[in-house]
C-alpha positions as YAML, in Angstrom:
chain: A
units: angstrom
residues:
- id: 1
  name: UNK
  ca: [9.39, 79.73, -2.17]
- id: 2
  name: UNK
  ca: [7.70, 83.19, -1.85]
- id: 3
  name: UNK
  ca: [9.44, 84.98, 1.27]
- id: 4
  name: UNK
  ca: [7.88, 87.93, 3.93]
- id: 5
  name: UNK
  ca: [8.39, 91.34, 2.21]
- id: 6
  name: UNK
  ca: [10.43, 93.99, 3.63]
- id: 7
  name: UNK
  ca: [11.24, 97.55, 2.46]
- id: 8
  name: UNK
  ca: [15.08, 97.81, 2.06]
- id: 9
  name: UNK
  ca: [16.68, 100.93, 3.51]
- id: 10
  name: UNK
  ca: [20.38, 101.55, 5.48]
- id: 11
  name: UNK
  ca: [21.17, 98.40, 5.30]
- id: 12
  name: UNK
  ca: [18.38, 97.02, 6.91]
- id: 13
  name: UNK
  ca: [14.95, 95.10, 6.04]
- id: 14
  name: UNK
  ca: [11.86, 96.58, 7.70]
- id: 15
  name: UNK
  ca: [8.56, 94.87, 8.16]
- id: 16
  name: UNK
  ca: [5.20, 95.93, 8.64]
- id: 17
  name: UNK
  ca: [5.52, 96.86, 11.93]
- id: 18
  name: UNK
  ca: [2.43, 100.17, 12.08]
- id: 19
  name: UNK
  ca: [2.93, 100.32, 8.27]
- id: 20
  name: UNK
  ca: [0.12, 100.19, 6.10]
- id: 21
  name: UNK
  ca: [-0.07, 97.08, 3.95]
- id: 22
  name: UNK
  ca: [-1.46, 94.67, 1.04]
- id: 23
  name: UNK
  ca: [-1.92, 91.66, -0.03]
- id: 24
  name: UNK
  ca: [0.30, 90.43, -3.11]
- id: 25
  name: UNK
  ca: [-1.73, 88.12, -4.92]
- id: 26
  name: UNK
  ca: [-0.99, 84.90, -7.28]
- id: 27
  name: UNK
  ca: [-3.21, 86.15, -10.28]
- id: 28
  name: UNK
  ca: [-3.42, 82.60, -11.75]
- id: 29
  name: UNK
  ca: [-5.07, 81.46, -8.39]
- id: 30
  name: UNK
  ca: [-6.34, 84.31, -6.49]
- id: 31
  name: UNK
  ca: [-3.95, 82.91, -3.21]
- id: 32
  name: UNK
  ca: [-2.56, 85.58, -1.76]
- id: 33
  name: UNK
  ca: [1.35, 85.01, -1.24]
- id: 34
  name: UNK
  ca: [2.34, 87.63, 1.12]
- id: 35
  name: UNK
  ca: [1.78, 90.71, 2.86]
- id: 36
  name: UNK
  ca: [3.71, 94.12, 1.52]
- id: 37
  name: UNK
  ca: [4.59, 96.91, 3.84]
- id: 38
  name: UNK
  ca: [4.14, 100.02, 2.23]
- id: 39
  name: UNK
  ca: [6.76, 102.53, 2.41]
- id: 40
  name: UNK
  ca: [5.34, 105.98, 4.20]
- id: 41
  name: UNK
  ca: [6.90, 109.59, 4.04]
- id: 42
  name: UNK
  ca: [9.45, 109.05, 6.94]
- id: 43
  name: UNK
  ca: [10.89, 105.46, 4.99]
- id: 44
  name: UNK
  ca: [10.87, 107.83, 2.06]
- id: 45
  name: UNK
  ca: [13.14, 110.20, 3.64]
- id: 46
  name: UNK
  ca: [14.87, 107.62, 5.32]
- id: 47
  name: UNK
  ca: [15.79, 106.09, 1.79]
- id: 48
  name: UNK
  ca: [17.11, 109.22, 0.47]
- id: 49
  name: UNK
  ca: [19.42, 109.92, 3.39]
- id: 50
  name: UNK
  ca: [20.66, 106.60, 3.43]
- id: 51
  name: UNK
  ca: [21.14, 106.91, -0.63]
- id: 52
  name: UNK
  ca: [22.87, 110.21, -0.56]
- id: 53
  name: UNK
  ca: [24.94, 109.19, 2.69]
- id: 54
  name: UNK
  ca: [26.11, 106.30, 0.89]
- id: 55
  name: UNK
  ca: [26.55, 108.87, -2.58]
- id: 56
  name: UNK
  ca: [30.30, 109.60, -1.25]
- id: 57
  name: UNK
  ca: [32.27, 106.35, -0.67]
- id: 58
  name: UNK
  ca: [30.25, 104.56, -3.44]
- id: 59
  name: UNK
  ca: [31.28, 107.58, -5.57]
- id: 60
  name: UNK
  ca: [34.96, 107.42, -4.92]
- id: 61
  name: UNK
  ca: [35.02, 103.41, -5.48]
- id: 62
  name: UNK
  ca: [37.14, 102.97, -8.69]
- id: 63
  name: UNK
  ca: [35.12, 102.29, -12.04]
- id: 64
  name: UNK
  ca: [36.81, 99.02, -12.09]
- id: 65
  name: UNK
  ca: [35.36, 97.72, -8.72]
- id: 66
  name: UNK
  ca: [32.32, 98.72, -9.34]
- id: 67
  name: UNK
  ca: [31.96, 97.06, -12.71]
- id: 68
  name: UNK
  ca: [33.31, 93.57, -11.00]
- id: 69
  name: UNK
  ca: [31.07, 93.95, -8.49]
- id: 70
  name: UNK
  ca: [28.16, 93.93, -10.62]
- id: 71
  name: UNK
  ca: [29.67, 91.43, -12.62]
- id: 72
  name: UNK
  ca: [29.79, 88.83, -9.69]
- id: 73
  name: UNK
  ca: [25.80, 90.18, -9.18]
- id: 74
  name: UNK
  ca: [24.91, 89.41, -12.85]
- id: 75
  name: UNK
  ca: [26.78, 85.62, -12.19]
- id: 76
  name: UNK
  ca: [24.59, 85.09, -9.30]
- id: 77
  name: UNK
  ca: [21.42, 85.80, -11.33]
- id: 78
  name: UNK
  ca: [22.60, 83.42, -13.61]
- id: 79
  name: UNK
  ca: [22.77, 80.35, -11.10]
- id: 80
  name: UNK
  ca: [19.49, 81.44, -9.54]
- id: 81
  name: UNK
  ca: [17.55, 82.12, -12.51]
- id: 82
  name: UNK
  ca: [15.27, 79.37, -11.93]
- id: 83
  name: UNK
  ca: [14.21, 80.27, -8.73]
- id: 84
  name: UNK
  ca: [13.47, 84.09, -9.67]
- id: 85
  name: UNK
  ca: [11.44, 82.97, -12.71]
- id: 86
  name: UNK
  ca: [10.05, 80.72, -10.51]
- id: 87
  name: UNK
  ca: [9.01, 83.98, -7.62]
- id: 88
  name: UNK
  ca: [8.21, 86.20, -10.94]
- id: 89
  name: UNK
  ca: [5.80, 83.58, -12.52]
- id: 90
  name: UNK
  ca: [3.87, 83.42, -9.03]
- id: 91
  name: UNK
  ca: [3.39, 86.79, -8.70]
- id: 92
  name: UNK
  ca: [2.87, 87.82, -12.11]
- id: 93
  name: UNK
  ca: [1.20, 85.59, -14.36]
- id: 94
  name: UNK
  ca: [4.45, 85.59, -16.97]
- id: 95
  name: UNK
  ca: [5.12, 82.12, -18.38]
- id: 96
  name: UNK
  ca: [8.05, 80.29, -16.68]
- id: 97
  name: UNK
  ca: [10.52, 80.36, -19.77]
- id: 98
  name: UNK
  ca: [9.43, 84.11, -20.68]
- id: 99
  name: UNK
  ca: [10.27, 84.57, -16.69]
- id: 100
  name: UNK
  ca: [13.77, 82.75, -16.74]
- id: 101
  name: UNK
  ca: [14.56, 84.68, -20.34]
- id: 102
  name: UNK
  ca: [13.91, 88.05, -17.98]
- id: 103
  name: UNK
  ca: [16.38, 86.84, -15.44]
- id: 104
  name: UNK
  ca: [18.85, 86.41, -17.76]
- id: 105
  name: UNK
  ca: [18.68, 89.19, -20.24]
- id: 106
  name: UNK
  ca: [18.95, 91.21, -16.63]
- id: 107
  name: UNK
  ca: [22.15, 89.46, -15.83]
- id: 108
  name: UNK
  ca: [23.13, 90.63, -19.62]
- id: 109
  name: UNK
  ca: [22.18, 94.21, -19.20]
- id: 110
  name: UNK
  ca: [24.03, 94.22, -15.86]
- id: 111
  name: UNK
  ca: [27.23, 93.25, -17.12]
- id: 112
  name: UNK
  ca: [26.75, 95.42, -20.22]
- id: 113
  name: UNK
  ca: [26.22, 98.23, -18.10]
- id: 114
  name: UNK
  ca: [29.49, 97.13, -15.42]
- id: 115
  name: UNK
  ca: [32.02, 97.35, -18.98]
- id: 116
  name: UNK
  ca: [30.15, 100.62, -19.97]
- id: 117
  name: UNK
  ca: [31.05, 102.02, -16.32]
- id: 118
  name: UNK
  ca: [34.91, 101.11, -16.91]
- id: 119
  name: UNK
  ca: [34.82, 103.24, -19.94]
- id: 120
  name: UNK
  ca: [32.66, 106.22, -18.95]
- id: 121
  name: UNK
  ca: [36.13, 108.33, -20.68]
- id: 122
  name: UNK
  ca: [36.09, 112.01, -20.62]
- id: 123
  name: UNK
  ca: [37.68, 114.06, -23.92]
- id: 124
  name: UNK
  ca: [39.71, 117.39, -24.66]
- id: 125
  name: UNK
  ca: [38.05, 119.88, -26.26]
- id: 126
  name: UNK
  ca: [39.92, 122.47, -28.40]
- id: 127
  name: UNK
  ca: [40.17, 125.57, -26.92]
- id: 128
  name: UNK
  ca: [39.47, 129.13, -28.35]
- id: 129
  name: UNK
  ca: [42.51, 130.72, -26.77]
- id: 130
  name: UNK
  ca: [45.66, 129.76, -28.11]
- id: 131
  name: UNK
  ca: [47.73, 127.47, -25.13]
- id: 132
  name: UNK
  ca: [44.64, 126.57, -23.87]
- id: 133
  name: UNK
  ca: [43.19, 122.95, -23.33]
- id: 134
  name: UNK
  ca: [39.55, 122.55, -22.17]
- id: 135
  name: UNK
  ca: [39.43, 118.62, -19.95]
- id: 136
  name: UNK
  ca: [35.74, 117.10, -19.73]
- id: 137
  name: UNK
  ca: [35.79, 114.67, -17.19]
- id: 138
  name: UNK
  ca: [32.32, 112.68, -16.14]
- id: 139
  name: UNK
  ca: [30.86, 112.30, -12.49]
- id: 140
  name: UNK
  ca: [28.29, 110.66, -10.93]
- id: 141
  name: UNK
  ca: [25.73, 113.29, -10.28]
- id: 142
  name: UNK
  ca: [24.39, 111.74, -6.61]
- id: 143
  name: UNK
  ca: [20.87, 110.04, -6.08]
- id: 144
  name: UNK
  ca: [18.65, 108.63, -9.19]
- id: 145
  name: UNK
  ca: [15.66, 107.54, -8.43]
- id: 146
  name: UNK
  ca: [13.71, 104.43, -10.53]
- id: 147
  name: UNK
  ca: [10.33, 103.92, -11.01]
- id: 148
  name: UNK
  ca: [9.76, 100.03, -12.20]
- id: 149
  name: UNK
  ca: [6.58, 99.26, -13.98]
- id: 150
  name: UNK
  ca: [4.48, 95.52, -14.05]
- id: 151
  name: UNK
  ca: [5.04, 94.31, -17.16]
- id: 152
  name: UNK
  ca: [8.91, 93.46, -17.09]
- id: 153
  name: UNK
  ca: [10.02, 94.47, -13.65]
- id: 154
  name: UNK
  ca: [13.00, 92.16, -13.56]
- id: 155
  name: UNK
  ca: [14.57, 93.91, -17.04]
- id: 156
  name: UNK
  ca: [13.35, 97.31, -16.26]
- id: 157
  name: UNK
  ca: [14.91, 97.61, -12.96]
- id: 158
  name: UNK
  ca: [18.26, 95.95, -14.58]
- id: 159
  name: UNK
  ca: [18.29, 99.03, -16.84]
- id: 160
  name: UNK
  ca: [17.51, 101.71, -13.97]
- id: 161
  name: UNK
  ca: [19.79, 99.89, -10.84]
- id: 162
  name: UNK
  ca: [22.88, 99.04, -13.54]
- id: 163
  name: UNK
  ca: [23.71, 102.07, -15.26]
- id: 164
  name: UNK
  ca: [23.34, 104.18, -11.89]
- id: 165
  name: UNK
  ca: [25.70, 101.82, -9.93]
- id: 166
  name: UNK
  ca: [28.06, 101.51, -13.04]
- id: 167
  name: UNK
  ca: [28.46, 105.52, -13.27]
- id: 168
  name: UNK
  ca: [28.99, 105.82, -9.53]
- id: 169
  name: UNK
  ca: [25.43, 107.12, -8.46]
- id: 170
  name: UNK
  ca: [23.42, 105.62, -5.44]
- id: 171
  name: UNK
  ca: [19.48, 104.83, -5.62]
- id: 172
  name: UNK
  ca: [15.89, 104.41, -4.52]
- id: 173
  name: UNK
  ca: [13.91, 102.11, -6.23]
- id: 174
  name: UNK
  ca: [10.36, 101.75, -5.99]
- id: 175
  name: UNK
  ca: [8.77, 98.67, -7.84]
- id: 176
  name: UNK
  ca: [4.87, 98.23, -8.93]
- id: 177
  name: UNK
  ca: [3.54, 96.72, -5.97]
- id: 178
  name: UNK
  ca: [2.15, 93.22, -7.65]
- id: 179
  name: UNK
  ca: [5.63, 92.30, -8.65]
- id: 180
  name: UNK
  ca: [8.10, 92.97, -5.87]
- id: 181
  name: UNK
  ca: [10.06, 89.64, -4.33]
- id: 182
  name: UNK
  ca: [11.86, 89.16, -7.98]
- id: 183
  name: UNK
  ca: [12.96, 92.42, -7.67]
- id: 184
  name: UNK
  ca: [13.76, 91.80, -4.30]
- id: 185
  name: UNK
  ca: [15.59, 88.43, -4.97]
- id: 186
  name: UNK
  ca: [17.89, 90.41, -7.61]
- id: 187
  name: UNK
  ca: [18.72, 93.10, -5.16]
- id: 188
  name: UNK
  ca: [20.11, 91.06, -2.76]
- id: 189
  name: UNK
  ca: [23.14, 89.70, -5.01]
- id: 190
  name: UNK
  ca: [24.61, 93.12, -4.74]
- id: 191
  name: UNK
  ca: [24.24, 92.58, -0.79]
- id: 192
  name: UNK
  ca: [25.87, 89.16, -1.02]
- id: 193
  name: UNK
  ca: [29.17, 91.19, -2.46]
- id: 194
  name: UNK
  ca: [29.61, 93.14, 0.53]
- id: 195
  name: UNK
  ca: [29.91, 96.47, -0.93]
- id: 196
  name: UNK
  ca: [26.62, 97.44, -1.67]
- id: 197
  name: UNK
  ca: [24.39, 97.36, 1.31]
- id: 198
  name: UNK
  ca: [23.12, 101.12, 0.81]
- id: 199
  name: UNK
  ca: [23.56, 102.01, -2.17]
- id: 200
  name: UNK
  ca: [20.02, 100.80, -3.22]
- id: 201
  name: UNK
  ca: [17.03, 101.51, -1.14]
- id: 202
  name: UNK
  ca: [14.07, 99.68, -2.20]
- id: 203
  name: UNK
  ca: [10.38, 101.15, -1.01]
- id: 204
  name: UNK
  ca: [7.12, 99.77, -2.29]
- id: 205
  name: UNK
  ca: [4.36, 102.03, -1.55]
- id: 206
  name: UNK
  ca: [1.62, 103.82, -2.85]
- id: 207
  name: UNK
  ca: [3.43, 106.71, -1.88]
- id: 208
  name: UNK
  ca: [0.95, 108.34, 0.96]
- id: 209
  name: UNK
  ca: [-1.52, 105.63, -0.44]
- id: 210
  name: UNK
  ca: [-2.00, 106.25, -3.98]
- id: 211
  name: UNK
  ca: [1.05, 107.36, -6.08]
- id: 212
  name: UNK
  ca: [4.65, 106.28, -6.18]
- id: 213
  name: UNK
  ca: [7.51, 108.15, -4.59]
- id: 214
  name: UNK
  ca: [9.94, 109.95, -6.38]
- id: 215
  name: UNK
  ca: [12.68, 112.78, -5.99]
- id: 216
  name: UNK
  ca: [11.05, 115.83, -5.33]
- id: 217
  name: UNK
  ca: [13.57, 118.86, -5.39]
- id: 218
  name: UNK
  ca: [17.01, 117.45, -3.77]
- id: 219
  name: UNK
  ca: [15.14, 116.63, -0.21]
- id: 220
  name: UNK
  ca: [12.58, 114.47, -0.34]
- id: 221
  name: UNK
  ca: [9.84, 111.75, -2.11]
- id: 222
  name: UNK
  ca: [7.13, 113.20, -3.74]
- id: 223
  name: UNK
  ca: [3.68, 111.16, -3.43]
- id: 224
  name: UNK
  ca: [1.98, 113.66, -6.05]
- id: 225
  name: UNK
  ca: [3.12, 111.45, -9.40]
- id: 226
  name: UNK
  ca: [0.37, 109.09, -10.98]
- id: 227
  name: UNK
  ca: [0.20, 105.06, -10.55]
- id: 228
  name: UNK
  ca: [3.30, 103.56, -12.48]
- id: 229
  name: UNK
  ca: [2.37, 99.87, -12.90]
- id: 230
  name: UNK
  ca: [3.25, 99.24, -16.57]
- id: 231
  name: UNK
  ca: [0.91, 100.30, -20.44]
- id: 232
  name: UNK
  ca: [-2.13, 98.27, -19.30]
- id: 233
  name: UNK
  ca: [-0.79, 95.11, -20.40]
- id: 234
  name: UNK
  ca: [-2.75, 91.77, -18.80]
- id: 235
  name: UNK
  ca: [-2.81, 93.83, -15.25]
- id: 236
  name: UNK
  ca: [-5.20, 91.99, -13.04]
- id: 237
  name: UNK
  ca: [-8.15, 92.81, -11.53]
- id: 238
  name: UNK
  ca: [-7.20, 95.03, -8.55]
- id: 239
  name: UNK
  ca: [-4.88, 97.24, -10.85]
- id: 240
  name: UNK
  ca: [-7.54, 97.73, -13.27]
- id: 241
  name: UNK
  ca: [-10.15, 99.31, -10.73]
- id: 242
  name: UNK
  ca: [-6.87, 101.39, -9.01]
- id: 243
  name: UNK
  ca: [-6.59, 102.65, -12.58]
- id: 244
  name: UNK
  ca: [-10.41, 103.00, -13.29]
- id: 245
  name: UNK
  ca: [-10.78, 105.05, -10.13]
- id: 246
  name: UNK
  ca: [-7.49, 107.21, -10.48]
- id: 247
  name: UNK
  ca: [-8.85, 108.32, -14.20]
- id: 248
  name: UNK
  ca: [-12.14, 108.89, -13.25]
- id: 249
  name: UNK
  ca: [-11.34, 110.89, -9.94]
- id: 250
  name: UNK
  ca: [-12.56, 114.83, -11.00]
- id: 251
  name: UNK
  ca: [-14.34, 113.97, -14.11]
- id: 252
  name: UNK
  ca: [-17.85, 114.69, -15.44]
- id: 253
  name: UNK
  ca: [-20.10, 112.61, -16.75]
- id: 254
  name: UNK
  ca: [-21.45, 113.46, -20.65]
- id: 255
  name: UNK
  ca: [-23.47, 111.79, -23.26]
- id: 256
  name: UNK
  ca: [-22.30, 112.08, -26.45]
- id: 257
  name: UNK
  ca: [-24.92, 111.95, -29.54]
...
């Protein structure tokens, strides 16, 4: 049930390979379910050129392809919601049914999001010069980058990968490391339509081993930004001391009286 995990970028999975790497671990057994590559500075790059070279044509696709592309993603969810909720409860902890309600209020947000992207309508402002007419007109803007936390990875991406896709914007998403085939199993539906092989790049690291990548200027992934797991909520063991030791790193010890 729980696959080999890859970092997505170009089109392509990528193993291990030299990459640096960690165990993803069952917390309600301790077994350890697979392996994660992390993503380093050059896959980090990679995913941005890849996002921004795929920026143009997904760009210029109509609003209304778009939105029934991610409507045909969001159906797909739907018939494979059991087996996601399934993936999510192993590596996660969640309870099946809160697991399978995840799935589908993700399928909901993502075809929310696909009739928001068919209406994204620009307006006519009044001018202040007599015979003139000022035209608004909205544009995707080029790369976003997402950040998805432990606690409800499967929604929280839904509401980072839809609305980017819907408004004609491309993406690198980097998911807490605990909780990454779900995310994995709901970003291949968009790969199963054909049309949307690059659009997403998906790169779990620790970002240059502890931080998470994000845009940094227009070029490249920063590694500087601070763990992004989730509030603290029911984290296991291993997160815990990450966080412990991240807080603690510069600090001096006092007694207070």
């Amino acid at each position: 049930m729980y696959t080999d995990l890859k970092l997505y970028i170009d089109g392509q999975w990528l193993g291990a390979d030299n990459r640096k790497s960690e165990d993803v671990i069952n917390p309600a057994t301790g077994k350890v379910l697979a392996r994660l590559p992390h993503a380093s500075k050059a896959d980090l790059d990679n995913a941005l050129a890849a996002a921004d070279k795929a920026f143009g044509a997904w760009s210029r696709t109509s609003a209304y392809d778009r939105s029934n592309i991610m409507r045909k993603a969001a159906m797909l969810m739907r018939e494979r919601a059991d087996h996601i909720a399934r993936v999510q409860t192993q590596e996660q902890g969640k309870p099946f049914p809160e697991s399978r309600i995840e799935v589908m209020t993700s399928a909901d947000i993502t075809d929310w999001y696909a009739e928001e992207g068919r209406r994204a309508y620009g307006r006519i402002v009044p001018g202040r010069v007599k015979g003139t007419r000022q035209i608004v007109v909205q544009e995707p803007v080029g790369v976003a980058a997402q950040i998805v936390p432990w606690n409800y990875p499967l929604s929280t991406a839904a509401r980072g990968i839809a609305p980017a896709l819907a408004a004609g914007c491309t993406l690198v998403v980097k998911p807490a490391e605990q909780i990454v085939d779900g995310i994995r199993e709901r970003h291949g539906f968009g790969r199963q339509m054909g049309r949307v092989d690059a659009k997403a790049a998906f790169v779990p690291t620790r970002g240059l081993d502890r931080g998470c990548g994000f845009l940094k200027g227009a070029k490249s992934l920063s590694d500087h930004a601070p763990h992004d797991e989730g509030d603290g909520h029911h984290q296991h063991d291993q997160w815990k001391r990450d966080m412990l030791q991240h807080l603690a790193h510069g600090l001096d010890q006092r007694v207070l009286r």
